[in-house]
N, CA and C atoms as a LAMMPS dump frame, in Angstrom:
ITEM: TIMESTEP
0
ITEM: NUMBER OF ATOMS
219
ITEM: BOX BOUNDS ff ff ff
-5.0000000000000000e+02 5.0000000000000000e+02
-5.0000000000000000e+02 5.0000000000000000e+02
-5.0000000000000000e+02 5.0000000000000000e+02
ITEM: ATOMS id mol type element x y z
1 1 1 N 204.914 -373.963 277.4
2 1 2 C 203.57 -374.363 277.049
3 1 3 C 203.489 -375.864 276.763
4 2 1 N 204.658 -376.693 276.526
5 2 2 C 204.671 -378.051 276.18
6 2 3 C 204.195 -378.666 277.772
7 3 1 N 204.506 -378.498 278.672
8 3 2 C 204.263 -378.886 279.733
9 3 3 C 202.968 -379.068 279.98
10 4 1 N 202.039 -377.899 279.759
11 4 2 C 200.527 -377.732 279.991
12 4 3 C 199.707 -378.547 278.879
13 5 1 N 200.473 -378.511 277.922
14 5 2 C 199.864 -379.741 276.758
15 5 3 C 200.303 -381.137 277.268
16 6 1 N 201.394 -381.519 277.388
17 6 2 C 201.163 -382.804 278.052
18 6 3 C 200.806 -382.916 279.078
19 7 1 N 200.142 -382.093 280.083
20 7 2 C 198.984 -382.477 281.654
21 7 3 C 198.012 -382.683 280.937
22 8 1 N 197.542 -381.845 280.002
23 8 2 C 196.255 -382.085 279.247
24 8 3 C 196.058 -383.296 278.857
25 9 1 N 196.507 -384.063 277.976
26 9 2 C 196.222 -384.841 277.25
27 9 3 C 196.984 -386.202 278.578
28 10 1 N 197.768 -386.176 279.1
29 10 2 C 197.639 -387.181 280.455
30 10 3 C 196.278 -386.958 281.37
31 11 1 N 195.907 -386.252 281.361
32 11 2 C 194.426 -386.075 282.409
33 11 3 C 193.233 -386.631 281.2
34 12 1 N 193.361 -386.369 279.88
35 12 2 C 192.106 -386.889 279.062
36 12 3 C 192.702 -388.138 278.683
37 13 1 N 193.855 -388.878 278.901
38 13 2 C 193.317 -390.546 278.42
39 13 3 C 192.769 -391.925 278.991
40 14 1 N 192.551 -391.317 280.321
41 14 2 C 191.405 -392.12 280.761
42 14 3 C 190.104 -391.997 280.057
43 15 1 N 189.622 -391.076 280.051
44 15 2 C 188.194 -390.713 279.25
45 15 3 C 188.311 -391.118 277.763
46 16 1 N 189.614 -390.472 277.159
47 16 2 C 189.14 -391.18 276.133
48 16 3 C 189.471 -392.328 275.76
49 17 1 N 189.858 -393.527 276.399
50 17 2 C 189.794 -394.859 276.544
51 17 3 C 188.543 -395.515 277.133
52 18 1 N 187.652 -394.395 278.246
53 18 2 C 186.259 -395.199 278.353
54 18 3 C 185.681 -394.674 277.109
55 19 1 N 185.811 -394.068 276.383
56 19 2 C 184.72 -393.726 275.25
57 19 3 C 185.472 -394.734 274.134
58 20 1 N 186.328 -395.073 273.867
59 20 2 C 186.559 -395.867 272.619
60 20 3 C 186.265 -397.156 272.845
61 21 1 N 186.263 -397.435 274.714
62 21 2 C 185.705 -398.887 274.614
63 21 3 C 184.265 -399.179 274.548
64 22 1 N 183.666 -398.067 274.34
65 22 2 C 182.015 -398.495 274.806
66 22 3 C 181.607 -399.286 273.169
67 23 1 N 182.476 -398.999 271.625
68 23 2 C 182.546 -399.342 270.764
69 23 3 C 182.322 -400.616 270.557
70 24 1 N 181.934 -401.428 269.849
71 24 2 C 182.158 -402.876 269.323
72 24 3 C 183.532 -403.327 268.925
73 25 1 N 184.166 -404.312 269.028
74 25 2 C 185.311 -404.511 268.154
75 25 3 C 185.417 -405.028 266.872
76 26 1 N 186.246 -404.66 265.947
77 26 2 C 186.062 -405.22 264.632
78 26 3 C 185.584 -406.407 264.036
79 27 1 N 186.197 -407.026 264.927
80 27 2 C 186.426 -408.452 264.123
81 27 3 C 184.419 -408.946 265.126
82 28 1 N 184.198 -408.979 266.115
83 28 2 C 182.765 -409.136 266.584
84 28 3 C 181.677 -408.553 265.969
85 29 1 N 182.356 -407.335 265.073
86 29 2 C 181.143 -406.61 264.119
87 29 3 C 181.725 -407.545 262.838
88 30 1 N 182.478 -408.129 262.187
89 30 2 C 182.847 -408.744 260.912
90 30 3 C 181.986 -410.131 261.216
91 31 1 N 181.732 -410.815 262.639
92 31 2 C 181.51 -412.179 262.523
93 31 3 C 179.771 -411.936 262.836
94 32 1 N 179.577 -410.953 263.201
95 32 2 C 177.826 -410.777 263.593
96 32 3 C 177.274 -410.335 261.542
97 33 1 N 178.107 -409.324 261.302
98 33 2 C 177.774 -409.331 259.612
99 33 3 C 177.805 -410.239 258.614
100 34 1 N 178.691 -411.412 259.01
101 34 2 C 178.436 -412.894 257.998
102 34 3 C 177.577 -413.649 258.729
103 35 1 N 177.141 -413.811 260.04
104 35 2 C 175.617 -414.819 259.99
105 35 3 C 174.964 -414.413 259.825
106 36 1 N 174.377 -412.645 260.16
107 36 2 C 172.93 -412.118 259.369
108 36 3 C 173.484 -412.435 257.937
109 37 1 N 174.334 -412.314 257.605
110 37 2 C 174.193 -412.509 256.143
111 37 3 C 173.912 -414.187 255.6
112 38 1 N 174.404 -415.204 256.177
113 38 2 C 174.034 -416.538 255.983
114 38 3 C 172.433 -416.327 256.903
115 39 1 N 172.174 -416.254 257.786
116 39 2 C 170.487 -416.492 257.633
117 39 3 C 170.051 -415.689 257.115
118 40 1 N 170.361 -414.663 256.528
119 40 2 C 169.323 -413.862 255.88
120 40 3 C 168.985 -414.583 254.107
121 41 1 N 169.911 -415.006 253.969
122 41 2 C 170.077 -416.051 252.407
123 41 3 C 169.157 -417.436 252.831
124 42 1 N 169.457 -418.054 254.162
125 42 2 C 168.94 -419.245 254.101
126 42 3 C 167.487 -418.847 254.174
127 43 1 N 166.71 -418.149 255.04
128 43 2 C 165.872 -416.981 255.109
129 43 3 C 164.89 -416.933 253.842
130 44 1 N 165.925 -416.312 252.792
131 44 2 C 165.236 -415.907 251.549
132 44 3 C 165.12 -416.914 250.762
133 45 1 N 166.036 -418.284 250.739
134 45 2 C 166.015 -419.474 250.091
135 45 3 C 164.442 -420.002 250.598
136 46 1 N 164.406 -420.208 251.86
137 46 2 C 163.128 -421.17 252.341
138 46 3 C 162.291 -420.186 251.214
139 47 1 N 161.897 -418.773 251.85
140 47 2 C 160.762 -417.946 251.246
141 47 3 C 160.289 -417.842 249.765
142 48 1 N 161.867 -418.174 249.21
143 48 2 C 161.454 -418.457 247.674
144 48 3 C 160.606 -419.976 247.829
145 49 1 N 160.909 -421.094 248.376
146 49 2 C 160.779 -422.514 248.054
147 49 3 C 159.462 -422.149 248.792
148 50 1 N 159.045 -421.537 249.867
149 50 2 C 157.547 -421.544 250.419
150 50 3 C 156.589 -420.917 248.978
151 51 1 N 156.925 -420.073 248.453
152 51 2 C 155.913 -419.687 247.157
153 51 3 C 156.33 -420.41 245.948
154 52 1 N 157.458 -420.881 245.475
155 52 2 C 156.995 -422.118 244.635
156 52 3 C 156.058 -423.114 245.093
157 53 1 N 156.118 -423.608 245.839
158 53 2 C 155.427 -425.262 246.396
159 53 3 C 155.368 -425.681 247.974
160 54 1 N 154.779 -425.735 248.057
161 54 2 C 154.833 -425.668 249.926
162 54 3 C 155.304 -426.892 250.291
163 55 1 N 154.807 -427.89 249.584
164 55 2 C 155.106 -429.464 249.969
165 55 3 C 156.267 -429.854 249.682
166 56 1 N 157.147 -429.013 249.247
167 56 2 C 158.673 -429 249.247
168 56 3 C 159.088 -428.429 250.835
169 57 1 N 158.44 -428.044 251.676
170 57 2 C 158.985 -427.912 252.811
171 57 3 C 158.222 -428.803 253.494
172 58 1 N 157.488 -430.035 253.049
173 58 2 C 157.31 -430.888 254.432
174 58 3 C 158.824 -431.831 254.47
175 59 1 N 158.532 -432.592 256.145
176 59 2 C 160.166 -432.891 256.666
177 59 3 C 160.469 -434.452 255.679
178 60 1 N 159.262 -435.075 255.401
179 60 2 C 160.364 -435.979 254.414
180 60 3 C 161.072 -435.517 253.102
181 61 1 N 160.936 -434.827 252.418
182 61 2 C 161.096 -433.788 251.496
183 61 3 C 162.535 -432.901 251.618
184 62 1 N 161.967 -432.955 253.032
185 62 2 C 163.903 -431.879 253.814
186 62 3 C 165.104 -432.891 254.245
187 63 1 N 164.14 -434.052 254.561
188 63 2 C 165.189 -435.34 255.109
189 63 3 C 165.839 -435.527 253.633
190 64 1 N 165.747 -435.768 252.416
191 64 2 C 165.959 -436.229 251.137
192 64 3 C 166.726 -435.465 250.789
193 65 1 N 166.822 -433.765 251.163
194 65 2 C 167.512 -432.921 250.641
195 65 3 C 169.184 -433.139 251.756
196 66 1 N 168.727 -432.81 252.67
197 66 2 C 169.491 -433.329 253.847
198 66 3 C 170.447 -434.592 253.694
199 67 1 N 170.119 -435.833 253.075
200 67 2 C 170.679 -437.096 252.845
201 67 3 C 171.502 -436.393 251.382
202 68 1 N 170.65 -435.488 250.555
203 68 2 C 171.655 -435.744 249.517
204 68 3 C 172.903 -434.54 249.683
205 69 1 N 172.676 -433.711 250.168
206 69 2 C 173.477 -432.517 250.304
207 69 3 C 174.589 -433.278 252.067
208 70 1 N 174.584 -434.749 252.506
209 70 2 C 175.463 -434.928 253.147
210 70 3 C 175.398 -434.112 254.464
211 71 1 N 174.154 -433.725 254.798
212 71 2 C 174.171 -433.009 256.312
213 71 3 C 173.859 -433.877 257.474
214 72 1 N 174.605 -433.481 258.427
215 72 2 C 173.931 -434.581 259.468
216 72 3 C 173.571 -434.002 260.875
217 73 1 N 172.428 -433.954 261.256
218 73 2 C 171.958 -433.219 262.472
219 73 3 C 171.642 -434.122 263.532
């Protein structure tokens, strides 16, 4: 009966190698879950600063923040 178990499972690992690849891979699901997570913060940062004061989001206002926080675009 060992014989008929290993035809078996040699005839199913093609299939089940197309089914485990249709999956995402780890590390492409780890790096897609930290930028929704950084824009979803930068996201909620603007949305807080849009209902404090709006005129904190015009661009000289962002240039100032920009110069002091050392960003350069």
């Amino acid at each position: 009966m060992e014989h008929m178990f290993s035809q078996r499972v040699n005839c199913s690992y093609k299939h089940a190698v197309e089914y485990m690849n249709q999956f995402p891979s780890v590390i492409l699901s780890l790096v897609a879950k930290f930028i929704s997570f950084v824009a979803g913060g930068f996201a909620a940062i603007l949305l807080i600063i849009a209902f404090l004061d709006e005129s904190l989001l015009e661009a000289h206002v962002c240039f100032l923040f920009m110069l002091i926080l050392k960003l350069d675009f």
